[in-house]
N, C-alpha and C positions, 0 to 999 in steps of 0.2 A: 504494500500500500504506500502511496507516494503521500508524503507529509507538506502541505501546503504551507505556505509562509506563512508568518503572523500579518493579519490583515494592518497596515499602519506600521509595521514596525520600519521602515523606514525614518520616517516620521520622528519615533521615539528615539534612532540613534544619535539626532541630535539635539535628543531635549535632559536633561538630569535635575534631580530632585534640588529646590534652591534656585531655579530657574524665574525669569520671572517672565510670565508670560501675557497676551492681549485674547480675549476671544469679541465675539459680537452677537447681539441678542437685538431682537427688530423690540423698536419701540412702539406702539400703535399709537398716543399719545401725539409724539412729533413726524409720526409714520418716516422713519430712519432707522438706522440701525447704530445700533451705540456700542463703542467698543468698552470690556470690562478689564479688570487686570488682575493678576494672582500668582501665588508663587505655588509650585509643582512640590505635591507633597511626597507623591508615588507614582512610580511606573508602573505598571504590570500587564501581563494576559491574561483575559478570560474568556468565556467560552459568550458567545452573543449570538444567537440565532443562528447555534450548529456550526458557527466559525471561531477562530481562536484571533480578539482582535486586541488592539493595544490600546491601554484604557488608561488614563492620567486621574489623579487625582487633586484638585486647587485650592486655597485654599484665598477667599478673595480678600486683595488688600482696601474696600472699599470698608464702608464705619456701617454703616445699615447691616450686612450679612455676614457674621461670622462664622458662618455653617461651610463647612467642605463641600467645594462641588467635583461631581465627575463629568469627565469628556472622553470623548474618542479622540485621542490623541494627535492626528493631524487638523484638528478642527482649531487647535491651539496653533497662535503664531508668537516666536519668542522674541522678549523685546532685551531682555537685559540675561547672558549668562551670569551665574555663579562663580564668582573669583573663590578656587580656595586659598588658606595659607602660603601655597607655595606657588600659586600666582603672584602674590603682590609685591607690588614695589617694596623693597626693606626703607628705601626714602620715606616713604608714607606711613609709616610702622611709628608707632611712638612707643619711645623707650621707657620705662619704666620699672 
């Protein structure tokens, strides 16, 4: 039996948890679509209508919603990576 890709996981190879990302939700209101933003809590696979797809989980930095949202991972477009530790400039490091 041939094993199909994860649906998305492209997508997820370059997104990592600490990510910050944009999605867009239609406003009916100002009938537009409004972008939101969130940092990437989780990656994962799971199984969605008999496929195995790539599922994010957000966590939104807006003040109204503090609830975890989930996405289908290439629905997310990323705005700002994750610098860890041994990214950063030591200039910018304050000593102490």
């Amino acid at each position: 039996m041939d094993e199909k890709p994860v649906f998305g996981e492209l997508s997820a190879e370059n997104l990592e948890v600490g990510d910050i990302v944009e999605w867009k939700k239609w406003c009916y209101k100002v009938r537009e679509w409004q972008p939101h933003y969130g940092v990437i809590t989780s990656i994962k696979n799971e199984i969605k209508g008999n496929r195995m797809v790539s599922i994010s989980n957000v966590m939104p930095l807006s003040n109204s919603n503090q609830v975890e949202v989930e996405f289908f991972t290439p629905s997310l477009k990323l705005v700002s990576k994750v610098q860890r530790s041994d990214q950063i400039n030591p200039k910018f490091v304050e000593k102490g």
